[in-house]
C-alpha positions in Angstrom: 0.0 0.0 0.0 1.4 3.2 -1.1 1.0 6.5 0.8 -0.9 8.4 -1.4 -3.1 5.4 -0.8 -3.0 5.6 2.9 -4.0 9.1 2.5 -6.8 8.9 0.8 -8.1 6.3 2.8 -7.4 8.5 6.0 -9.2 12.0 3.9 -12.0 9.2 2.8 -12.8 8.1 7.0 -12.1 11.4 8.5 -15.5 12.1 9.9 -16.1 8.7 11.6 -12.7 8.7 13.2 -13.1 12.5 14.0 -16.6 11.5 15.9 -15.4 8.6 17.5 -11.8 10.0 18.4 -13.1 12.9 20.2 -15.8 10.3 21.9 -13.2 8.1 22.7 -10.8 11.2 24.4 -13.5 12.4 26.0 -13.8 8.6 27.6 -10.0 9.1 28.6 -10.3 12.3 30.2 -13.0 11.1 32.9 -10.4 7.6 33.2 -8.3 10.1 34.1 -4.1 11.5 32.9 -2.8 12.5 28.9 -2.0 8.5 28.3 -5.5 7.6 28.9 -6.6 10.5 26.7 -4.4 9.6 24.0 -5.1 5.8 24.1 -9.0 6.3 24.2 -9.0 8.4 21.2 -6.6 6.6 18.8 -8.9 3.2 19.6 -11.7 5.3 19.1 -10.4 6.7 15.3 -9.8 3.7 14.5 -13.2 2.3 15.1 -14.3 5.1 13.4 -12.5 4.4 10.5 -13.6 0.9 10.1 -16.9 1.6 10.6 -16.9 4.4 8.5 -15.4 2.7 5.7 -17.8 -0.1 6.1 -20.9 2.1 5.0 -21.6 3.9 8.5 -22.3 7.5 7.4 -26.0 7.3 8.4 -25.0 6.0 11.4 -22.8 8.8 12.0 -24.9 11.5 10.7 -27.7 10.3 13.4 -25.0 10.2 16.4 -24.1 13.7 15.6 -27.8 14.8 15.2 -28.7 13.1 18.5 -26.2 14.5 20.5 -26.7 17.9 19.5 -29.7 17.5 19.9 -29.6 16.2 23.3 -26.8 18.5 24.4 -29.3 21.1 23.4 -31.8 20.0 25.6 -30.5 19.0 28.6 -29.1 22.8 28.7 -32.5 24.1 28.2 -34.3 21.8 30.9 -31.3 21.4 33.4 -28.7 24.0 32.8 -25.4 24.1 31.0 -23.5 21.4 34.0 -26.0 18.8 32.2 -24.7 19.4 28.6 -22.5 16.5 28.6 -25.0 13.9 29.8 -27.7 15.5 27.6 -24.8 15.1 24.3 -23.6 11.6 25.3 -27.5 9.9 26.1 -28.6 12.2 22.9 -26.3 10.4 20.6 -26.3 7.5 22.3 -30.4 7.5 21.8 -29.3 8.8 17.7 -26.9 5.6 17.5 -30.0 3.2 18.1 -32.4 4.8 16.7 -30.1 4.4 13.8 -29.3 1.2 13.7 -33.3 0.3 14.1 -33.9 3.2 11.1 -31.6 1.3 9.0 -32.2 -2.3 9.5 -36.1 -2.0 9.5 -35.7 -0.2 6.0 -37.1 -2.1 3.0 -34.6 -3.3 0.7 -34.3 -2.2 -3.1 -36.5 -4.3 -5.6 -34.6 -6.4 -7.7 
């Protein structure tokens, strides 16, 4: 594998490992210490990756809807210390919803 190919492939999957490296340092920071940080987000890009190269951009698209949306609304019910457990249930809640949008979908006639 060349490097030009390796980046493209990186550009291609940057918005699933962005979204799921910033999840995954945001995991590290409550573990707690830099190492943790780093560690949590790297595992998370690449899970990102894979899954975005797999076919996940619905998947992602709802995640990020759902936690805005969530973030959103826990700071207008509960104040802006509830943000981040608004964001994180929000896209949590846009993650399954999601997956349940996308597997209940009827498939293309042949």
């Amino acid at each position: 594998m060349s490097a030009k190919t390796v980046a493209k492939s990186l550009h291609e999957a940057f918005p699933g490992m962005a979204v799921t490296g910033i999840t995954g340092g945001l995991i590290g920071s409550f573990i707690g210490g830099p190492l943790w940080i780093a560690l949590a987000a790297t595992v998370g890009a690449l899970i990102g990756m894979v899954v975005w190269r797999l076919g996940g951009r619905r998947f992602f698209l709802f995640i990020v809807i759902g936690a805005l949306l969530g973030g959103l609304l826990a700071v207008l019910i509960s104040g802006p210390e509830q943000g981040l457990i608004g964001a994180a249930t929000g896209g949590a809640m846009g993650g399954f919803i999601a997956v349940n949008f996308l597997m209940l979908r009827p498939g293309k006639p042949s």
